[in-house]
C-alpha positions in Angstrom: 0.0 0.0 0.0 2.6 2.8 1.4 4.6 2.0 -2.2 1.1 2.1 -4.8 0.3 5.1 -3.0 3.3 6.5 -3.8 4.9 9.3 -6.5 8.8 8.4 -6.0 10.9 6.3 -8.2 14.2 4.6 -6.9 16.6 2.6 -8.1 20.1 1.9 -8.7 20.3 4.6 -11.6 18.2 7.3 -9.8 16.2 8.6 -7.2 13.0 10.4 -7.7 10.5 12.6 -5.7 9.8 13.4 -1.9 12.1 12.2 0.3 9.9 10.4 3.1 8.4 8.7 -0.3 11.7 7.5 -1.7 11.8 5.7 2.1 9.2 3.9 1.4 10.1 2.8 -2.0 13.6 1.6 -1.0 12.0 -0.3 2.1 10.1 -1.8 -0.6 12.8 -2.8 -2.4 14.6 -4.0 0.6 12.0 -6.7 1.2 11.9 -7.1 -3.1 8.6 -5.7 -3.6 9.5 -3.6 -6.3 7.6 -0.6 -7.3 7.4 -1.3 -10.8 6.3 -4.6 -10.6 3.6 -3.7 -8.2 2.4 -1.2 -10.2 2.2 -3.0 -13.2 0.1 -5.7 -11.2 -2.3 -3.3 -9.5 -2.4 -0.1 -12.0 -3.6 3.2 -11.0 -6.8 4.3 -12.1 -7.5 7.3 -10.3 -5.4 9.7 -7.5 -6.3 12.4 -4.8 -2.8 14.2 -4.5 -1.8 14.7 -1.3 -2.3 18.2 0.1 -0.8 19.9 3.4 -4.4 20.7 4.9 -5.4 16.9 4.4 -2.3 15.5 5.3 -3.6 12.2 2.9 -2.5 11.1 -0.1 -5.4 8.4 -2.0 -4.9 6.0 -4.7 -7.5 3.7 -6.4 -5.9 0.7 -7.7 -7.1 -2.2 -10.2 -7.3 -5.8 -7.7 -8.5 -8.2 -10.3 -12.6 -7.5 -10.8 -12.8 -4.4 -7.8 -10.7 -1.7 -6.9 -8.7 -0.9 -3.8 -8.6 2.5 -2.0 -5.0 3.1 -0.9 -5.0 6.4 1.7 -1.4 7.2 3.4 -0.8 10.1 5.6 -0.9 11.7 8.9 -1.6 9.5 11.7 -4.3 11.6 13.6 -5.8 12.5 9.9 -5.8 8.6 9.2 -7.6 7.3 12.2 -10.1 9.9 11.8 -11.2 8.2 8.4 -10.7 4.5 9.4 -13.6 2.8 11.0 -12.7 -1.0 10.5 -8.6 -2.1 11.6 -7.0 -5.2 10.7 -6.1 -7.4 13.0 -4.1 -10.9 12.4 -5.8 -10.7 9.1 -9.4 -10.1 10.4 -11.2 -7.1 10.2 -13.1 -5.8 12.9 -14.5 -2.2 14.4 -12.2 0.7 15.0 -13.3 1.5 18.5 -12.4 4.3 20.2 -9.9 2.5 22.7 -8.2 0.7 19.9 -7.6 4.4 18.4 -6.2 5.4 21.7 -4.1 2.4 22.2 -2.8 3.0 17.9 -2.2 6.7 19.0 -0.3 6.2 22.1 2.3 3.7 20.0 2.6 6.6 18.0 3.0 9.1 19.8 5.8 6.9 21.6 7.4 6.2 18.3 7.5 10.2 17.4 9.3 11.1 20.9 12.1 9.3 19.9 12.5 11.9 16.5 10.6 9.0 13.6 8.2 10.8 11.5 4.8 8.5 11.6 3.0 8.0 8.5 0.0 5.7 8.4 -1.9 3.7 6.1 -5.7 2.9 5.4 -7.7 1.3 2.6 -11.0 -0.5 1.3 -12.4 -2.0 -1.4 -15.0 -1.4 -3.6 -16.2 -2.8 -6.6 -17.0 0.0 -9.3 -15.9 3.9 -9.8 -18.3 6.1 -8.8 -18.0 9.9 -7.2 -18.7 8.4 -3.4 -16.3 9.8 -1.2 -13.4 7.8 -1.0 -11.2 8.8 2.0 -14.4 7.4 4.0 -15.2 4.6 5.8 -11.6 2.8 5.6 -9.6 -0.1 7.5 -6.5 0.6 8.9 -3.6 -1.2 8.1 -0.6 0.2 10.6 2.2 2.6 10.4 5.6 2.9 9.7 8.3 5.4 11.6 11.1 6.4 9.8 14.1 9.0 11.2 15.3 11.9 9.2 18.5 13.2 11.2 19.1 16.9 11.2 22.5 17.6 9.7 25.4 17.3 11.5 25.5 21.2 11.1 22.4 22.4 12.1 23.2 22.0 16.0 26.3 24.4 15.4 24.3 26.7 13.3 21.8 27.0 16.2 24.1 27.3 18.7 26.0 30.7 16.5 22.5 32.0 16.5 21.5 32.0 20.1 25.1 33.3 20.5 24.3 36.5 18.2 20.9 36.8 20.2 18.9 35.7 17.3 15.9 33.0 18.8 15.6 30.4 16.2 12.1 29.2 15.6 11.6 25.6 14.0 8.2 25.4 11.4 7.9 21.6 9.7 5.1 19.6 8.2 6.7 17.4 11.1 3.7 16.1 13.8 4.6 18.3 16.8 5.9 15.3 19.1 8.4 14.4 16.6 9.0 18.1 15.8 9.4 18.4 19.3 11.8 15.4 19.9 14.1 17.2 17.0 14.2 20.7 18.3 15.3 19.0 21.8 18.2 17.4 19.8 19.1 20.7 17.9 18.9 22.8 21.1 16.1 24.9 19.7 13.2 23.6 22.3 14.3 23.8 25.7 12.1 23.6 29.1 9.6 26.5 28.8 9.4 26.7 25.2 6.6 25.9 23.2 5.7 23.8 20.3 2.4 24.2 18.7 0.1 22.9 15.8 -0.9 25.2 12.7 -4.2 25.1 13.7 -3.6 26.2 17.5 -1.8 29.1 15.8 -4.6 29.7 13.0 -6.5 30.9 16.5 -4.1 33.0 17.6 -4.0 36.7 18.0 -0.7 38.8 16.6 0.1 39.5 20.0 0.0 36.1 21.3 
């Protein structure tokens, strides 16, 4: 699923595309399940891009006779559109706890710096205009690290020295954005880290 719903291209000869995408892709070919050969198997038919108010990225793709709804993206934007999880390959309700217990593996995952990106689908037999990132099962997640540079730390460090207060803004979720400003010496005890949408509500003056 994370490599159909997926724009990057990597192999030997190149690399194509987001970064956190081409990490998927090489995972993929790690464990020889090889983009191109998945996509030729299971051929897209129809995409939502994904978009940063979302946070989701949808693909339908061709499963013999049906069609299967891929939708990757942001853990707390994922679990709000699954209502079914898989379980030991069954497929039961999404209840409320088990979202809890989902999000507080999560969350733990994110404190150590791995950016969380989840996965959901469904099935369904013809195209039509129903809403697709609706009613979906979800599959897991997958946590992958993206190290500051070795020189960001330093460059932080000159800053606070001139008096300059470095701010950190990422597409990051704020516990993991969190866990990497610790490491870079931009988020110490006091400090805050906050969501787009907590500062969509803000006045100027706070």
């Amino acid at each position: 699923g994370m490599i159909l719903c997926n724009d990057a291209t990597s192999t030997k000869e190149s690399k194509t595309g987001d970064p956190t995408e081409i990490a998927l892709v090489d995972a993929g070919n790690n464990l020889n399940l090889l983009k191109e050969d998945l996509n030729n198997l299971h051929p897209r038919v129809m995409e939502v891009p994904f978009d940063s108010d979302r946070k989701l990225m949808t693909t339908v793709n061709k499963y013999d006779e049906s069609f299967k709804v891929i939708t990757k993206g942001a853990i707390d934007n994922i679990l709000n559109i699954s209502s079914h999880i898989l379980v030991n390959g069954e497929t039961i309700v999404f209840t409320e706890d088990l979202k809890n217990q989902v999000l507080d593996f999560s969350n733990q995952i994110s404190s150590e710096a791995l950016r969380v990106l989840a996965l959901s689908y469904k099935e369904i037999s013809t195209l039509s205009d129903e809403a697709l990132e609706d009613n979906l099962t979800f599959v897991g997640f997958v946590g992958m690290i993206d190290p500051p540079r070795p020189k960001a730390k330093a460059a932080v460090t000159v800053c606070k020295e001139a008096g300059i207060k470095p701010i950190m803004i990422t597409g990051d979720h704020v516990v993991t954005a969190t866990a990497i400003a610790k490491q870079l010496g931009i988020y110490v005890a006091g400090d805050k880290a906050i969501t787009g949408a907590e500062l969509d509500e803000m006045s100027d003056r706070e």
